[in-house]
N, C-alpha and C positions, 0 to 999 in steps of 0.2 A: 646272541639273538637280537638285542639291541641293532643293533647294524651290521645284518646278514646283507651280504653279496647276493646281487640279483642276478637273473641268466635270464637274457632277452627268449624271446618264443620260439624262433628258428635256432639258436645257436646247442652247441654240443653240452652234455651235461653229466659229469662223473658222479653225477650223485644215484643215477640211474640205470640198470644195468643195461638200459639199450640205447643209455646214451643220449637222449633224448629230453628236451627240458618240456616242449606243448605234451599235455598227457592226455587221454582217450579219456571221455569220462567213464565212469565206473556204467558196463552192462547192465542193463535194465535200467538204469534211472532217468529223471523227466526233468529237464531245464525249470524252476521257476517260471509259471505263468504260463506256461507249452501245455499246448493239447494235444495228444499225438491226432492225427489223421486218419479212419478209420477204412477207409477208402483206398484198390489200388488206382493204378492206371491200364486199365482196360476198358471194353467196353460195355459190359457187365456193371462196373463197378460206377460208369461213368451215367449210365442212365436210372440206377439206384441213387445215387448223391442228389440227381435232376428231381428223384421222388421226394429224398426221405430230408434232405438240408431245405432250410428255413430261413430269408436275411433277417438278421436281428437288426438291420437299421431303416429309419423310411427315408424316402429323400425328399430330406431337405434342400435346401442350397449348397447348407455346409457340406453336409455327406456328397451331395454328388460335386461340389468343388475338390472334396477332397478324393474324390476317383477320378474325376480327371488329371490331377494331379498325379499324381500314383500309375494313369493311364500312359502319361506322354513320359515318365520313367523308361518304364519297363514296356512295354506295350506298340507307341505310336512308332517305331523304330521297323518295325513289321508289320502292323496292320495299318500301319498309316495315320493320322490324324482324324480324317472319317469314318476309320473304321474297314473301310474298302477294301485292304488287302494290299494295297500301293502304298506303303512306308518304303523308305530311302533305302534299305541295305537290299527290298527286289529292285525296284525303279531303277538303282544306280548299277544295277547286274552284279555287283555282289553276292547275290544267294540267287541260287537259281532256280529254288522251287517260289511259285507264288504262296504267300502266307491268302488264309484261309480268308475270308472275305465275315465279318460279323455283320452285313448286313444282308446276309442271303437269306433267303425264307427258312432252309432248315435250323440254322444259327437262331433267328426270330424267334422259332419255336421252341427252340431251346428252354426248359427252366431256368432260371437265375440259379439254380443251385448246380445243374451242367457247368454253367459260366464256371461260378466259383471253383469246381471241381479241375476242371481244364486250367486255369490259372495255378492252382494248388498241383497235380500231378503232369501237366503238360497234355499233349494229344498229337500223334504222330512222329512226325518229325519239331514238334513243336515243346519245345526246353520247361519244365516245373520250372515256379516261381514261389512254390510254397516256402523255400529256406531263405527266399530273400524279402517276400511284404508278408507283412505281416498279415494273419486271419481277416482282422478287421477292415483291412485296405483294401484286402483281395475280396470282400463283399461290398466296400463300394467301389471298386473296378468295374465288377460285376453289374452291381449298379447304374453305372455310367455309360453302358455298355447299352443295357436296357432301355434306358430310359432318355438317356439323351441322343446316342450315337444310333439307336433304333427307329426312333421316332423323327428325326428328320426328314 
């Protein structure tokens, strides 16, 4: 046990009957620090999140540096830098629906907790982000969204 043999993640693994060395984790259980999502993706669920979620951050500098941040990640790639909806993969014809524009008036009137929601389970043809930033990020996205990228 001193100096067990390791099996990288992808590779094959006899010690398992299926073979298999990456393991599922155990049903039902909750990663450290995870909160699961209570929320689905519909529309139902999308204007309830808008009611009932709260940002726990104000913005600062920091906080809304750190949504921009987190913004031009995940984010400026499809709605563009502005905001607009003209990020590089429509513009360049790449994707050939236009992404949503976040500074339309119904956007505007969005709750920050809509934002969050649409970030965390996606909306239409538009990809969740909840399994990649994290809660806190994804409320100063939200944030950044509102506040800076609205207000211009």
């Amino acid at each position: 046990m001193a100096h067990s043999s390791a099996y990288e993640t992808y590779t094959a693994n006899p010690n398992f009957s299926d073979g298999k060395t990456m393991r599922n984790p155990v049903e039902g259980t909750i990663p450290l620090g995870y909160q699961p999502y209570m929320y689905e993706k519909n529309d139902e669920d999308r204007t309830k999140a808008g009611k009932e979620l709260v940002n726990p951050f104000v913005p600062t500098a920091q906080n809304l540096a750190r949504g921009k941040q987190v913004f031009s990640i995940f984010c400026i790639n499809c709605h563009g830098d502005k905001g607009d909806g003209k990020g590089y993969l429509f513009t360049s014809g790449k994707y050939p629906f236009p992404p949503k524009s976040l500074l339309s008036d119904k956007v505007r009137n969005n709750p920050i907790g809509e934002i969050y929601h649409v970030v965390t389970v996606g909306f239409g043809v538009m990809p969740q982000h909840g399994s990649q930033v994290r809660p806190d990020d994804r409320w100063k996205v939200a944030m950044y969204v509102k506040e800076v990228l609205q207000k211009q």
